[in-house]
Biopython code that builds the backbone (N, CA, C, O; Angstrom):
import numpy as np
from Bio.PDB.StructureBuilder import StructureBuilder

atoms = [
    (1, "UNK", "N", (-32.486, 43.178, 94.377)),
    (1, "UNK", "CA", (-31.518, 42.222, 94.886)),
    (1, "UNK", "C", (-30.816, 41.552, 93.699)),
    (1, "UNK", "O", (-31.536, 40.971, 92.886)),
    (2, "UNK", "N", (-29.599, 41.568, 93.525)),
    (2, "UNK", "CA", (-28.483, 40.785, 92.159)),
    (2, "UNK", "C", (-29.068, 39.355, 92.559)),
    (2, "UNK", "O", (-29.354, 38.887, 93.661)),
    (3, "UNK", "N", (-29.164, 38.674, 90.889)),
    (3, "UNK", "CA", (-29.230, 37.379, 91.186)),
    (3, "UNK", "C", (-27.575, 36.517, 91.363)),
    (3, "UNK", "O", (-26.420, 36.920, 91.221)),
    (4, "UNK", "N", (-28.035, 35.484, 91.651)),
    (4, "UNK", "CA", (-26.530, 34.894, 91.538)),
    (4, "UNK", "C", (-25.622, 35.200, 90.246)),
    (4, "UNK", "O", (-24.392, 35.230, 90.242)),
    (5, "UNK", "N", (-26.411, 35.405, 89.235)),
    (5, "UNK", "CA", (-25.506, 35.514, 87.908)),
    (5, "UNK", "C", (-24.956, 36.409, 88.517)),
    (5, "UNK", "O", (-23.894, 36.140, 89.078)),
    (6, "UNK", "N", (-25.376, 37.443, 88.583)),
    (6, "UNK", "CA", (-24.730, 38.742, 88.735)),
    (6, "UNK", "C", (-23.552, 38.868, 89.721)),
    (6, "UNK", "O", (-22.538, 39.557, 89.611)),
    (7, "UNK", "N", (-23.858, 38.193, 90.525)),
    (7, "UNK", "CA", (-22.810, 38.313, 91.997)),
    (7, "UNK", "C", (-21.574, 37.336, 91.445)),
    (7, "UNK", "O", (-20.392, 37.679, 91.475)),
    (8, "UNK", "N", (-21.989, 36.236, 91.006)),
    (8, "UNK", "CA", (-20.710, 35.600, 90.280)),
    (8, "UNK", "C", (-19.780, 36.751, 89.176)),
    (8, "UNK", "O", (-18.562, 36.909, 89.258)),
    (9, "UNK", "N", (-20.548, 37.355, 88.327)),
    (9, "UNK", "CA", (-20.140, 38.023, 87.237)),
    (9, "UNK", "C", (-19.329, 39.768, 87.943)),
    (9, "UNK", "O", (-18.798, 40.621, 87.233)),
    (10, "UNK", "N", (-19.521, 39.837, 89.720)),
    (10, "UNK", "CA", (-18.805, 40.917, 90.253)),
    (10, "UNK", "C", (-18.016, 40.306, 91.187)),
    (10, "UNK", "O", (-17.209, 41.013, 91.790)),
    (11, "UNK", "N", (-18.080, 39.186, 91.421)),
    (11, "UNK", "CA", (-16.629, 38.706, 92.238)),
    (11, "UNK", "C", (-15.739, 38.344, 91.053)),
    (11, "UNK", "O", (-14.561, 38.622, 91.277)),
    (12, "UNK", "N", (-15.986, 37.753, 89.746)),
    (12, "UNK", "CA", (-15.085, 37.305, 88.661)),
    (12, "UNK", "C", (-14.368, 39.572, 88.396)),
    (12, "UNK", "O", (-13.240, 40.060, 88.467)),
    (13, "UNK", "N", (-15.198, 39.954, 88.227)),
    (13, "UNK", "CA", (-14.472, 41.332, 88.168)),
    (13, "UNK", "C", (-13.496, 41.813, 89.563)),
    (13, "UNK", "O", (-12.344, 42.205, 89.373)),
    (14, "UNK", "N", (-13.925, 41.759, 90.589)),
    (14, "UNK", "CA", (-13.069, 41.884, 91.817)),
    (14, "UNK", "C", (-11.720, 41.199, 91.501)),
    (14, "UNK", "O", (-10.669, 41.829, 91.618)),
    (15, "UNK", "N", (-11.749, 39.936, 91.109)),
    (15, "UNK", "CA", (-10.749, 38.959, 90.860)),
    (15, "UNK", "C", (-9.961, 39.388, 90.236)),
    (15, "UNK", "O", (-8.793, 39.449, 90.620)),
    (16, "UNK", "N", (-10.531, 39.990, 88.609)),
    (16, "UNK", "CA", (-9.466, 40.313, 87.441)),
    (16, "UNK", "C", (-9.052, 41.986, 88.128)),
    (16, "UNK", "O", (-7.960, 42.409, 87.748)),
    (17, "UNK", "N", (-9.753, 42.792, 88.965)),
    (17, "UNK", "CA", (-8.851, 43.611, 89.040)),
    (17, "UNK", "C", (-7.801, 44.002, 90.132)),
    (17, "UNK", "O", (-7.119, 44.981, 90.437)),
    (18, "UNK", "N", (-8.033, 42.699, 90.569)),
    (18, "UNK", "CA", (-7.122, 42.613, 92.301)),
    (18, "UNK", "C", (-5.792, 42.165, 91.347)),
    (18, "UNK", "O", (-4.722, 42.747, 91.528)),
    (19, "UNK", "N", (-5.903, 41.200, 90.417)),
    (19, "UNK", "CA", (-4.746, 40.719, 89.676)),
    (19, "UNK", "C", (-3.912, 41.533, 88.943)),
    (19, "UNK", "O", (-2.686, 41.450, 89.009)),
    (20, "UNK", "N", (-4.625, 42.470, 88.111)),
    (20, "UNK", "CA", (-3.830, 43.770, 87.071)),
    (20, "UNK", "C", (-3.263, 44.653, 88.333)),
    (20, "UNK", "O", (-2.162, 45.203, 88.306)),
    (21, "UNK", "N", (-4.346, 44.722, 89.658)),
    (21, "UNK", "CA", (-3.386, 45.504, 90.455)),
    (21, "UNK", "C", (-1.927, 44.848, 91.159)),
    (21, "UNK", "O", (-0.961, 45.535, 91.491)),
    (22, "UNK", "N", (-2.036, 43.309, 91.297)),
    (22, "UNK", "CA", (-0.897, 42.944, 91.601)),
    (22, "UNK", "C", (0.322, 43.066, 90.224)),
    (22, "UNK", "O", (1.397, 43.666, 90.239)),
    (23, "UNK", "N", (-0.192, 42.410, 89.299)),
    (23, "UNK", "CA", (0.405, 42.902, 88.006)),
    (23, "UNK", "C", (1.491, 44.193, 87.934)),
    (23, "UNK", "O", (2.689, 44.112, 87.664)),
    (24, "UNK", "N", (0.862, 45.180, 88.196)),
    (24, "UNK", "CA", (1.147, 46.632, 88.219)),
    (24, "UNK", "C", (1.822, 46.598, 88.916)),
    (24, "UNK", "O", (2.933, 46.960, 88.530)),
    (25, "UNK", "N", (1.730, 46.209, 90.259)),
    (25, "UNK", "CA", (2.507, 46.531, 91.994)),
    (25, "UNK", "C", (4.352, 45.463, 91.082)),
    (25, "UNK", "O", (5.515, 45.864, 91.028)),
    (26, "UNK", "N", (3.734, 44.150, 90.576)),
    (26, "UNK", "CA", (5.067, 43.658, 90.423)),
    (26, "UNK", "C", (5.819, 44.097, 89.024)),
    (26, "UNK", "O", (6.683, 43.301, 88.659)),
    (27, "UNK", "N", (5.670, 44.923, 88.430)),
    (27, "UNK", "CA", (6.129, 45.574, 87.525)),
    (27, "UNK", "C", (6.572, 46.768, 87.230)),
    (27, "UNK", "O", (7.445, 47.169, 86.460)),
    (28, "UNK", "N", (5.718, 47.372, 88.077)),
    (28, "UNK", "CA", (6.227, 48.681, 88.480)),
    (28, "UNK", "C", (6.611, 49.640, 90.032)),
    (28, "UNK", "O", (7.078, 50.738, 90.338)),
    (29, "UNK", "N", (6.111, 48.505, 90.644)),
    (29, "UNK", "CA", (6.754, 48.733, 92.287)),
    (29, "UNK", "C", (5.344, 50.021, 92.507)),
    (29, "UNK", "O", (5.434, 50.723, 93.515)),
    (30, "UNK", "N", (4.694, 50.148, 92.001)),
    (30, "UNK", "CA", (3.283, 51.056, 92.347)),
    (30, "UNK", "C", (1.911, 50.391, 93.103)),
    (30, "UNK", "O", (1.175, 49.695, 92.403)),
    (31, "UNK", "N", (1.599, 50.588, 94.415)),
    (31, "UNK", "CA", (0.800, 50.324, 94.744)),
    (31, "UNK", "C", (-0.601, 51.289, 94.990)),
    (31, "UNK", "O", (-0.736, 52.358, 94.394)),
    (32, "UNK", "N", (-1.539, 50.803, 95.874)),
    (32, "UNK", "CA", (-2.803, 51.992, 95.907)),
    (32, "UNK", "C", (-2.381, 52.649, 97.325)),
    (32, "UNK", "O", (-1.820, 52.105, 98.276)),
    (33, "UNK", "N", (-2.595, 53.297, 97.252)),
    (33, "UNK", "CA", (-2.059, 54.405, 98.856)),
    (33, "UNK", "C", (-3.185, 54.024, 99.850)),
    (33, "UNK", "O", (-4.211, 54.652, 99.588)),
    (34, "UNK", "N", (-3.311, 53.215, 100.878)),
    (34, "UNK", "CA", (-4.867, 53.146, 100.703)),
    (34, "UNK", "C", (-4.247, 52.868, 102.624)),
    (34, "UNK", "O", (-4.871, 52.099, 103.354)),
    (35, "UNK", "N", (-3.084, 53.582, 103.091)),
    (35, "UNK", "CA", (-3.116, 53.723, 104.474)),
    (35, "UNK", "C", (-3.920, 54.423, 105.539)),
    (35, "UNK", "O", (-4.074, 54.110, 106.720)),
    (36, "UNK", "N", (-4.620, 55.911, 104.538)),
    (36, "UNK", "CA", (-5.188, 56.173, 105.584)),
    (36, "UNK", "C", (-6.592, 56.129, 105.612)),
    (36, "UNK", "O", (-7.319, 56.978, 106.128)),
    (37, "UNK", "N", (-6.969, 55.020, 104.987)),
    (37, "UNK", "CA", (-8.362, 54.500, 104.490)),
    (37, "UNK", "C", (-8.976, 53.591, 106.129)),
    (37, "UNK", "O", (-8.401, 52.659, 106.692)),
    (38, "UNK", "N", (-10.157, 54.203, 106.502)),
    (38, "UNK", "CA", (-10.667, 53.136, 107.347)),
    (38, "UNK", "C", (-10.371, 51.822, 107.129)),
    (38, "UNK", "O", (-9.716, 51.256, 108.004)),
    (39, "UNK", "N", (-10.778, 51.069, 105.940)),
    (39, "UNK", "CA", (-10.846, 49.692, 105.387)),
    (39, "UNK", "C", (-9.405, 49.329, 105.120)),
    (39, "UNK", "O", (-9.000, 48.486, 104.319)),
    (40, "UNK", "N", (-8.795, 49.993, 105.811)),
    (40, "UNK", "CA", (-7.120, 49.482, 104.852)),
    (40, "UNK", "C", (-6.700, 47.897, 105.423)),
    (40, "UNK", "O", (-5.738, 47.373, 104.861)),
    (41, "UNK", "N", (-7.323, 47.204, 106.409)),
    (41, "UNK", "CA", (-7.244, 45.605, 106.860)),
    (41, "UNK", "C", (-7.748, 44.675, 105.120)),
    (41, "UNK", "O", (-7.073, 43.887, 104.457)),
    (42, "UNK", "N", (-8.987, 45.144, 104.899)),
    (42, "UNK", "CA", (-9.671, 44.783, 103.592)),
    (42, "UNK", "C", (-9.219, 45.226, 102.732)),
    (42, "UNK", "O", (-9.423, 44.430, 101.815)),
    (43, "UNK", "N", (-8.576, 46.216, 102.301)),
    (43, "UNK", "CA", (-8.354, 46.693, 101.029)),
    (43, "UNK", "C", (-6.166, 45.725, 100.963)),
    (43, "UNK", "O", (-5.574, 45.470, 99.914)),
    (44, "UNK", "N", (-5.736, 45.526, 102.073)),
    (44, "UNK", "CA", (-4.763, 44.915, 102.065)),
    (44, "UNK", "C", (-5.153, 43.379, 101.412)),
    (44, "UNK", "O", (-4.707, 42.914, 100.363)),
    (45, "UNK", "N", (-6.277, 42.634, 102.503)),
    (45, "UNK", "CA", (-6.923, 41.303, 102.480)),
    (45, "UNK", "C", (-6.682, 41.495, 100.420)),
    (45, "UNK", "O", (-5.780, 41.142, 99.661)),
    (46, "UNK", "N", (-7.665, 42.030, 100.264)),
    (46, "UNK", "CA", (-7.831, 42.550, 98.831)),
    (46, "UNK", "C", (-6.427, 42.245, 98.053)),
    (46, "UNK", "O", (-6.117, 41.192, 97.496)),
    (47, "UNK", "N", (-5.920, 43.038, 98.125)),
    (47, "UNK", "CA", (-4.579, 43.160, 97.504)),
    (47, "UNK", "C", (-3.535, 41.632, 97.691)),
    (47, "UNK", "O", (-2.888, 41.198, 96.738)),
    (48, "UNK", "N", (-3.533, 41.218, 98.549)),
    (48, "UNK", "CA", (-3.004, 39.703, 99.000)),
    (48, "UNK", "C", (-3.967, 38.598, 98.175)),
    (48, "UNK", "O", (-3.433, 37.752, 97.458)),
    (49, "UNK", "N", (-4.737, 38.636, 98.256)),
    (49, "UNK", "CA", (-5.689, 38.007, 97.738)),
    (49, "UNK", "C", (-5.136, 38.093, 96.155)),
    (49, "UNK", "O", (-4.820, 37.004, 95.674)),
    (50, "UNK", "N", (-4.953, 39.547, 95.091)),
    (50, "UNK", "CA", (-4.608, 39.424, 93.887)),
    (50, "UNK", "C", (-3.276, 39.107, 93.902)),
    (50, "UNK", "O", (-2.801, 38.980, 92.773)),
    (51, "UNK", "N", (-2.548, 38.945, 94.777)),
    (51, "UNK", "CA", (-0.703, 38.519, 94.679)),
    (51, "UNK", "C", (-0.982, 37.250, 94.717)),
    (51, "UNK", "O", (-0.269, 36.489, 94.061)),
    (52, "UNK", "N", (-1.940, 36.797, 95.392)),
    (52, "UNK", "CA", (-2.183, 35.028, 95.328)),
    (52, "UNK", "C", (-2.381, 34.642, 93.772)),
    (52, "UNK", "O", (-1.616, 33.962, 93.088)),
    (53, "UNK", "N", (-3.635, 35.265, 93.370)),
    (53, "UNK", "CA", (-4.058, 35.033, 92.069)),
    (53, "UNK", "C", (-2.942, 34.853, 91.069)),
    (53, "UNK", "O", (-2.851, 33.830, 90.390)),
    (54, "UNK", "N", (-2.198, 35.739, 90.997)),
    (54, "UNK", "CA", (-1.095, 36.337, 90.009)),
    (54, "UNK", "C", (-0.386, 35.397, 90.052)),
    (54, "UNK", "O", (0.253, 35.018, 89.071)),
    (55, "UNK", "N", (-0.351, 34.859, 91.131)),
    (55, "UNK", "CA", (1.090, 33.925, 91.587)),
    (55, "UNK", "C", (0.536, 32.239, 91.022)),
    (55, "UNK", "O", (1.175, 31.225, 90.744)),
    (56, "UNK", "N", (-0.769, 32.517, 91.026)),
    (56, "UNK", "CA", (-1.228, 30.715, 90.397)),
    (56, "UNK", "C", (-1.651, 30.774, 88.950)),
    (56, "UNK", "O", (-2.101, 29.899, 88.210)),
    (57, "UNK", "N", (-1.325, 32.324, 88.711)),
    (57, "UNK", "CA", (-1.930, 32.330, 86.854)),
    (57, "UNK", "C", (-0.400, 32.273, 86.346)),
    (57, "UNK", "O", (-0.108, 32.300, 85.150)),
    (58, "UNK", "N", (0.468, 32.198, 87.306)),
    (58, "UNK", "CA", (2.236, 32.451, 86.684)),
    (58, "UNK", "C", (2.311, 30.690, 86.363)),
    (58, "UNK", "O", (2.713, 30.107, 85.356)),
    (59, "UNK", "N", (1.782, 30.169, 87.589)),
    (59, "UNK", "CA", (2.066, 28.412, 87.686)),
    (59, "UNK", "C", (1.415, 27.705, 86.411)),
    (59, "UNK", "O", (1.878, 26.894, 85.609)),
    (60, "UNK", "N", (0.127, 28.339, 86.528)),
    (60, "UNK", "CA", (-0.515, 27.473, 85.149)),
    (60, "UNK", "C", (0.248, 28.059, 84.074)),
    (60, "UNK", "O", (0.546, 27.207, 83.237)),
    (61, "UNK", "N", (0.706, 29.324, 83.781)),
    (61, "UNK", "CA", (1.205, 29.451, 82.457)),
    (61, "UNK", "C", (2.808, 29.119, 82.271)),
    (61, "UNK", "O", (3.512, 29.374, 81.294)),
    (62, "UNK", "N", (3.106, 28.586, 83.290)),
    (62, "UNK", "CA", (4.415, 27.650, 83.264)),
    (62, "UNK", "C", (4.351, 26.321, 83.112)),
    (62, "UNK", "O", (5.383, 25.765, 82.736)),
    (63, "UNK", "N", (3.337, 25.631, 83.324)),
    (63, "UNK", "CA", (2.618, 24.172, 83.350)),
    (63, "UNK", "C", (2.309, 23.747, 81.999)),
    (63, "UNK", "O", (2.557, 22.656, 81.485)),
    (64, "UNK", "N", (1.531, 25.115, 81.312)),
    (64, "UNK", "CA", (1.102, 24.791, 79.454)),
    (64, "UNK", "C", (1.896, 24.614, 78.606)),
    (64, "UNK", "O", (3.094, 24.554, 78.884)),
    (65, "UNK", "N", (1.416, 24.479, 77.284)),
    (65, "UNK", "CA", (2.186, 23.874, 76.239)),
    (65, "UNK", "C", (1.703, 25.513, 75.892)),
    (65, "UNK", "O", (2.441, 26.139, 75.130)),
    (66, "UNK", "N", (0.664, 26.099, 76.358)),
    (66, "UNK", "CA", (0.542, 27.292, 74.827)),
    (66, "UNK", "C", (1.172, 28.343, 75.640)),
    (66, "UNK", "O", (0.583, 29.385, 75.355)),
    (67, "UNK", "N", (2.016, 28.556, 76.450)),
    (67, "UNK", "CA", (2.982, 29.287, 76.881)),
    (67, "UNK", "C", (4.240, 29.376, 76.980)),
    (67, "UNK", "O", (4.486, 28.674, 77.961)),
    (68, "UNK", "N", (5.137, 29.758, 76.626)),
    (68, "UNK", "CA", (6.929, 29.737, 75.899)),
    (68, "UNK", "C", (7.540, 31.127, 76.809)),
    (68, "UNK", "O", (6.832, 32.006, 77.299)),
    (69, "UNK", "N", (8.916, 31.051, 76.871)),
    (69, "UNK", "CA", (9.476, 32.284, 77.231)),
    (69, "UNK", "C", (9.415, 33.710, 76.155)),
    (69, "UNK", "O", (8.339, 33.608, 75.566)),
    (70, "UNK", "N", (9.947, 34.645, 75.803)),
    (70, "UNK", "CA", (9.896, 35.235, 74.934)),
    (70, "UNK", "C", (11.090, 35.043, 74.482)),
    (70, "UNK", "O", (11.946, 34.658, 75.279)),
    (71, "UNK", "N", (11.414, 35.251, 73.178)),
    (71, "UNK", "CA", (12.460, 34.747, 71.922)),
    (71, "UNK", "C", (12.892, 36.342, 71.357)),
    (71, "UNK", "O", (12.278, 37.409, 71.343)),
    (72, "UNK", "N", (14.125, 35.966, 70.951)),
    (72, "UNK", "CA", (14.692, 37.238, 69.836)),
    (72, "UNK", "C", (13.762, 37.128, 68.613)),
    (72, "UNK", "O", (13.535, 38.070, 67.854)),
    (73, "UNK", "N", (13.206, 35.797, 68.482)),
    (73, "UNK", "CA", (12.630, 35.946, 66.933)),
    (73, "UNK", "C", (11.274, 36.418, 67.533)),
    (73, "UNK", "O", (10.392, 36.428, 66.674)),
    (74, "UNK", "N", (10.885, 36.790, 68.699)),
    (74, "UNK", "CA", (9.162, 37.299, 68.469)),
    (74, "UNK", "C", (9.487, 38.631, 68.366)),
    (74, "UNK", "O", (8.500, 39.339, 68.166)),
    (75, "UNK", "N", (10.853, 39.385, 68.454)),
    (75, "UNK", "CA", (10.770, 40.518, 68.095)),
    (75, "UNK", "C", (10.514, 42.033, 69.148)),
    (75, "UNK", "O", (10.675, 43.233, 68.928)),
    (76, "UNK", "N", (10.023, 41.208, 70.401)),
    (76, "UNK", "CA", (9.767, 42.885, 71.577)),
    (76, "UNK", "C", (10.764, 42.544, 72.605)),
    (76, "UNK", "O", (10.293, 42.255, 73.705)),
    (77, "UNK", "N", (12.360, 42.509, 72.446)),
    (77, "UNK", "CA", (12.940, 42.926, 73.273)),
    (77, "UNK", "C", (13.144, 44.405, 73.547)),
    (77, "UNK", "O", (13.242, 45.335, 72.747)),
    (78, "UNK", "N", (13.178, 44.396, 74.687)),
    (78, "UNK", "CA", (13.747, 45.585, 74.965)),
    (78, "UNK", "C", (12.638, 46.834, 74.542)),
    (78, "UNK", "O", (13.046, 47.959, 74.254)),
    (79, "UNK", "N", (10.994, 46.428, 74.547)),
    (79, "UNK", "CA", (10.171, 47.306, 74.093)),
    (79, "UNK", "C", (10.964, 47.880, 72.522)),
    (79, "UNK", "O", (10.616, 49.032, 72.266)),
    (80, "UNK", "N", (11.686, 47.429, 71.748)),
    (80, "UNK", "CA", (11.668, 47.597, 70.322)),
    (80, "UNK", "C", (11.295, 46.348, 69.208)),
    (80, "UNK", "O", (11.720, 45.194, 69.254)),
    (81, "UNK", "N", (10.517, 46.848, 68.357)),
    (81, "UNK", "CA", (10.035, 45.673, 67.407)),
    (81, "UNK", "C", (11.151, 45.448, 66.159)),
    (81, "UNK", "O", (11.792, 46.250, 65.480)),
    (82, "UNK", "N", (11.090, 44.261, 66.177)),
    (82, "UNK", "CA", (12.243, 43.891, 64.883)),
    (82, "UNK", "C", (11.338, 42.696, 64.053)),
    (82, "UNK", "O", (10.553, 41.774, 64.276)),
    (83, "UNK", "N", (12.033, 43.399, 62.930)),
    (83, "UNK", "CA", (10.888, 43.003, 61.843)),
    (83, "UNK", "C", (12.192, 41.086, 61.771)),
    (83, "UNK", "O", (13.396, 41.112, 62.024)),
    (84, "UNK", "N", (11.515, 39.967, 61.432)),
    (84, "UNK", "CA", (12.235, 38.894, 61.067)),
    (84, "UNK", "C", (13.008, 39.365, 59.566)),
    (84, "UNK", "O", (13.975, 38.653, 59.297)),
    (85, "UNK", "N", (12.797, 40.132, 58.865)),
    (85, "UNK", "CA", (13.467, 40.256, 57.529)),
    (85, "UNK", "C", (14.591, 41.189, 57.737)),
    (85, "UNK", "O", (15.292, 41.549, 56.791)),
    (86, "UNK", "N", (14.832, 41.692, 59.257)),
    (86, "UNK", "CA", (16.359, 42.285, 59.358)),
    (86, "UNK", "C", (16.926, 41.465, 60.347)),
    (86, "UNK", "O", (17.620, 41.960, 61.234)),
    (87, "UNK", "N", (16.697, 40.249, 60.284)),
    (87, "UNK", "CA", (17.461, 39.027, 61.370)),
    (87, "UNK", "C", (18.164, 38.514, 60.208)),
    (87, "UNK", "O", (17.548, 38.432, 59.146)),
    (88, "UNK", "N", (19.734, 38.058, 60.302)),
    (88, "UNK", "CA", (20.157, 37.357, 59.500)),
    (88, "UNK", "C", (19.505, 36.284, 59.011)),
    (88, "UNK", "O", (18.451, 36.023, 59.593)),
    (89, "UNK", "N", (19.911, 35.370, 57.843)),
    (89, "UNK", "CA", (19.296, 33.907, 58.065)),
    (89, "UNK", "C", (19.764, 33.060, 59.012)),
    (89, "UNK", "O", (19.164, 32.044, 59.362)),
    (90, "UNK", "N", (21.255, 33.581, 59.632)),
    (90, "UNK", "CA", (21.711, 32.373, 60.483)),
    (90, "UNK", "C", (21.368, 32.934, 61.704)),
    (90, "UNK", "O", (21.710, 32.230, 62.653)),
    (91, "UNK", "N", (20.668, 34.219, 62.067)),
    (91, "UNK", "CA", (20.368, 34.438, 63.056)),
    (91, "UNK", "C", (18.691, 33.633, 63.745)),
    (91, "UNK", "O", (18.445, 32.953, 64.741)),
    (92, "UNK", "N", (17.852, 34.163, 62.602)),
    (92, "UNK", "CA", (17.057, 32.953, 62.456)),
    (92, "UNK", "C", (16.789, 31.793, 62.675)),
    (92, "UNK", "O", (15.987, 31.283, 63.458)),
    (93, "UNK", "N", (17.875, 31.134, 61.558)),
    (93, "UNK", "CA", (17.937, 29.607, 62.362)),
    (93, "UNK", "C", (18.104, 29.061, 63.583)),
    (93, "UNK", "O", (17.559, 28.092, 64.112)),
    (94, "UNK", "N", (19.324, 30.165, 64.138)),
    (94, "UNK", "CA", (19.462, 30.112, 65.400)),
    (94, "UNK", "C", (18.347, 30.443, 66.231)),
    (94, "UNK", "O", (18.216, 29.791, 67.267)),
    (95, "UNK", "N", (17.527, 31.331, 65.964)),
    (95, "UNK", "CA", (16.612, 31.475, 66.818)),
    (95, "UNK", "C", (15.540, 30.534, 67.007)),
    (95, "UNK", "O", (14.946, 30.187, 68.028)),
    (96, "UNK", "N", (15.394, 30.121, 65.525)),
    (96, "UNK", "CA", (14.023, 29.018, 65.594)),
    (96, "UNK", "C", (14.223, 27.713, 66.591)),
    (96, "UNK", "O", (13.490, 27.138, 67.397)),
    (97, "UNK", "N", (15.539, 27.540, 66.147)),
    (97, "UNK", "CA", (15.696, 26.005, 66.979)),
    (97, "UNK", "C", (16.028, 26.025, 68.128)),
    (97, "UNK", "O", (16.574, 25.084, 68.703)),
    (98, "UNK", "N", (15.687, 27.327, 68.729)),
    (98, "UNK", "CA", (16.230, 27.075, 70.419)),
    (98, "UNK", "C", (14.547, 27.542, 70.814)),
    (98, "UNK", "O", (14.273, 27.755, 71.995)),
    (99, "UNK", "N", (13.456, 27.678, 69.715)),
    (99, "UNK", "CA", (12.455, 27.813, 70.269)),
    (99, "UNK", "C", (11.287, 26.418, 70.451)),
    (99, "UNK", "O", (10.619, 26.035, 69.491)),
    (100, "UNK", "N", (11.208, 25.872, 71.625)),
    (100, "UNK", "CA", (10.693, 24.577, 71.852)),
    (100, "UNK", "C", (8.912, 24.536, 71.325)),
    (100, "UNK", "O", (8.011, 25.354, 71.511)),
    (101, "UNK", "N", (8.930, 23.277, 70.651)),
    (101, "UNK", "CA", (7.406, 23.486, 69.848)),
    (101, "UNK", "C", (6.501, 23.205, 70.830)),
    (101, "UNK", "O", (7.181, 23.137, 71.854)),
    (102, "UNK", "N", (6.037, 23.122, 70.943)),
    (102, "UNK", "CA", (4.663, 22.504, 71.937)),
    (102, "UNK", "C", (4.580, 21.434, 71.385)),
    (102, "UNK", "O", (5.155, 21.117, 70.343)),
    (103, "UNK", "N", (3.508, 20.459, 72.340)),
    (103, "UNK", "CA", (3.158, 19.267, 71.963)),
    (103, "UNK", "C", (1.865, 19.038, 71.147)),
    (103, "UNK", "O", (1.513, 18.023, 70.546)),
    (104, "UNK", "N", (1.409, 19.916, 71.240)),
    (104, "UNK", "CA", (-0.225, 20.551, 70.639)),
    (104, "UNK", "C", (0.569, 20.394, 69.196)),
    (104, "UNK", "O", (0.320, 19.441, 68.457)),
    (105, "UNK", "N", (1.131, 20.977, 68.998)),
    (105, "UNK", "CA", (1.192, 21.142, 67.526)),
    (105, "UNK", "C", (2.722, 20.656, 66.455)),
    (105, "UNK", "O", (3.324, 21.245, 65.557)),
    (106, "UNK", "N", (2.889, 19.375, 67.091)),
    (106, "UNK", "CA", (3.471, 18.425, 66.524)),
    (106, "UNK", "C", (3.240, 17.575, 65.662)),
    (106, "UNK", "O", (4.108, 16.761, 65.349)),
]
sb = StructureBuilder()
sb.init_structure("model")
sb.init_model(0)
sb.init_chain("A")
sb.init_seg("    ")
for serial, (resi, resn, name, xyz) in enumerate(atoms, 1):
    if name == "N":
        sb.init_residue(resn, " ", resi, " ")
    sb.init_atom(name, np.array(xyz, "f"), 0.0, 1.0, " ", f" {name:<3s}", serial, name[0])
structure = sb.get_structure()
């Protein structure tokens, strides 16, 4: 019989992978085929359940200070990396100061 550790430590896994599957579903429009599954009431429940999750890990990381939009100066637009030493300097500047500091580290 799992002790409680354990059962905590497989619903915290249920959790993180109901979420990467919502993740996935909102990023790539791919879901699990899972219509002609007996369980497909639960395996939906399931899946709603990680669109919830996803949707309150979006709120808290809009709420923090250690979360920012992404910037030209971090460099992965457009899935290509740009090094800061082929950004102009005035591109730079421009970039730094439209990037808001946190309050943490003021």
């Amino acid at each position: 019989m799992p002790t409680f550790k354990q059962l905590i430590h497989i619903g915290f896994d249920f959790a993180l992978i109901s979420v990467i599957l919502a993740g996935l579903h909102r990023n790539t429009g791919y879901v699990l085929a899972y219509e002609t599954s007996d369980l497909k009431n639960y395996i939906r429940k399931y899946l709603n359940w990680g669109e919830y999750l996803f949707d309150e890990l979006i709120k808290i990381a809009k709420r923090s200070s250690y979360f920012r939009k992404e910037s030209k100066i971090d460099g992965f637009l457009k899935g290509s990396f740009k090094k800061i030493e082929e950004l102009s300097d005035k591109q730079l500047a421009e970039e730094y100061a439209k990037v808001p500091r946190p309050a943490h580290l003021d």
